[in-house]
C-alpha positions as CSV (number, residue, x, y, z in Angstrom):
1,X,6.3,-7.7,-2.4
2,X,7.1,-10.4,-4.8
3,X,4.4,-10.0,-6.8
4,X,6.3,-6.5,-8.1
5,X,9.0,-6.9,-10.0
6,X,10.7,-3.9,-9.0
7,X,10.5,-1.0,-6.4
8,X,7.3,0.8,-6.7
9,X,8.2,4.5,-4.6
10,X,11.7,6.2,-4.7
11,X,13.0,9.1,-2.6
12,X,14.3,11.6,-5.6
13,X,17.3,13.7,-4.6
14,X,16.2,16.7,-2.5
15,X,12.8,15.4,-2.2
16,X,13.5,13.3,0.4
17,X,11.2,12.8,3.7
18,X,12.4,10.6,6.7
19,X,9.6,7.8,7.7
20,X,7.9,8.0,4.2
21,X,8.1,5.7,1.1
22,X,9.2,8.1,-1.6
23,X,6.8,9.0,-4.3
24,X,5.7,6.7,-7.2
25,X,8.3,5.4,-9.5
26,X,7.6,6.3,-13.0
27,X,5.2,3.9,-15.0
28,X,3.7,3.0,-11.2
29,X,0.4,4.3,-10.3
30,X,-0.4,4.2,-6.5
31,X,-4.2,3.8,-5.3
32,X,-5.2,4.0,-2.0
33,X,-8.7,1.5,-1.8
34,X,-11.4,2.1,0.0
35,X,-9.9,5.2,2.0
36,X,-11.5,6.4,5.1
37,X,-12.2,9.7,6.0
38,X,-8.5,10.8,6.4
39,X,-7.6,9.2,3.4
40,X,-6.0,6.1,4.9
41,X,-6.7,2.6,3.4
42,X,-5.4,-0.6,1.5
43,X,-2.0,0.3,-1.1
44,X,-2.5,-0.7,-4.2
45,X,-0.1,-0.7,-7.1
46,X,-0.6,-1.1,-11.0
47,X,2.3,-0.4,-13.4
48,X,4.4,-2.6,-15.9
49,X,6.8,-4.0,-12.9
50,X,3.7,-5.9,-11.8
51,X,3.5,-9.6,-12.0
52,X,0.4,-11.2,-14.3
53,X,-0.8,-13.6,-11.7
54,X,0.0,-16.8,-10.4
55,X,1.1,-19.8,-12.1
56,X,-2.0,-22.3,-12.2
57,X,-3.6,-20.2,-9.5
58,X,-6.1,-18.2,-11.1
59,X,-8.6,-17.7,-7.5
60,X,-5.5,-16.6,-5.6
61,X,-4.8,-14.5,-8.9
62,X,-7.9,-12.6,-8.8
63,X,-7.8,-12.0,-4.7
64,X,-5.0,-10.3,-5.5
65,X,-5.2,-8.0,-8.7
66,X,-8.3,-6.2,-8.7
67,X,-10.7,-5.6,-12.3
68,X,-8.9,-2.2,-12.8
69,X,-5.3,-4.2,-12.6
70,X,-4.3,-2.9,-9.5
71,X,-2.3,-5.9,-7.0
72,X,-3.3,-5.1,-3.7
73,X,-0.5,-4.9,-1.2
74,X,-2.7,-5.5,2.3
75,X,-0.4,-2.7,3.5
76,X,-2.0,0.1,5.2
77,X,-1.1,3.9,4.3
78,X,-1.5,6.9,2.4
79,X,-0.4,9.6,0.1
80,X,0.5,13.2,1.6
81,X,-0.2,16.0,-0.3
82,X,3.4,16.0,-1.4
83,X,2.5,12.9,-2.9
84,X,4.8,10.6,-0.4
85,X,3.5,7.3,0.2
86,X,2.8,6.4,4.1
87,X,3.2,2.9,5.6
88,X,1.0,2.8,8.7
89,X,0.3,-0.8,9.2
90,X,-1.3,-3.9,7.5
91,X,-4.7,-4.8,6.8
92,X,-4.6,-8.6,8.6
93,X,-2.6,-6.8,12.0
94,X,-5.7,-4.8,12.9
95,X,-6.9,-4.2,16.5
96,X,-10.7,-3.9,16.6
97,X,-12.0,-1.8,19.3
98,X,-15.4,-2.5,21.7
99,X,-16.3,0.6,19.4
100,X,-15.7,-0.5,16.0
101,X,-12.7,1.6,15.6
102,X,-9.7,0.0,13.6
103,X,-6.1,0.2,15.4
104,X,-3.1,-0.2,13.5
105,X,-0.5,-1.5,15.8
106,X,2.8,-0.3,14.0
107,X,1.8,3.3,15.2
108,X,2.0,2.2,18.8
109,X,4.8,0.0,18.8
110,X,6.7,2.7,17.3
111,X,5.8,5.3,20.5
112,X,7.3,2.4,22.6
């Protein structure tokens, strides 16, 4: 993202997992907003590599950075219980079943 200055995960020697993100960098707290029952939802990211907000932009500014100072990604995921950060799709590339059910797409394409 451009609004981080900097990575936000890293893959420390030895703790390494193919397909994940790595674990938070240090000084970067990951938040996983408004997680569903299996703990998937928006990434969010608050840490001193974020940026302060838009020049002359303050609405896009606020859609962006929430009131506890977390910038939301609109990436889809969640943390493992090795504390690994999961990528599983983005929040504007949702399929919306007959029966309310959100699809991420990524999953599927990566079957095919």
């Amino acid at each position: 993202m451009s609004e981080t200055a900097a990575c936000e995960t890293i893959a420390w020697k030895n703790r390494v997992k193919f397909d994940w993100s790595g674990q938070a960098c240090p000084g970067t707290h990951i938040k996983i907003f408004n997680p569903d029952e299996k703990g998937h939802g928006e990434i969010c990211f608050k840490g001193w590599n974020m940026f302060v907000g838009y020049l002359k932009n303050e609405k896009a500014t606020w859609e962006t950075i929430d009131p506890e100072g977390y910038v939301h990604s609109g990436d889809l995921g969640y943390i493992d219980e090795d504390g690994f950060l999961v990528i599983s799709g983005r929040l504007k590339e949702l399929i919306i079943t007959g029966g309310g059910e959100n699809v991420a797409p990524i999953p599927i394409e990566h079957k095919f």
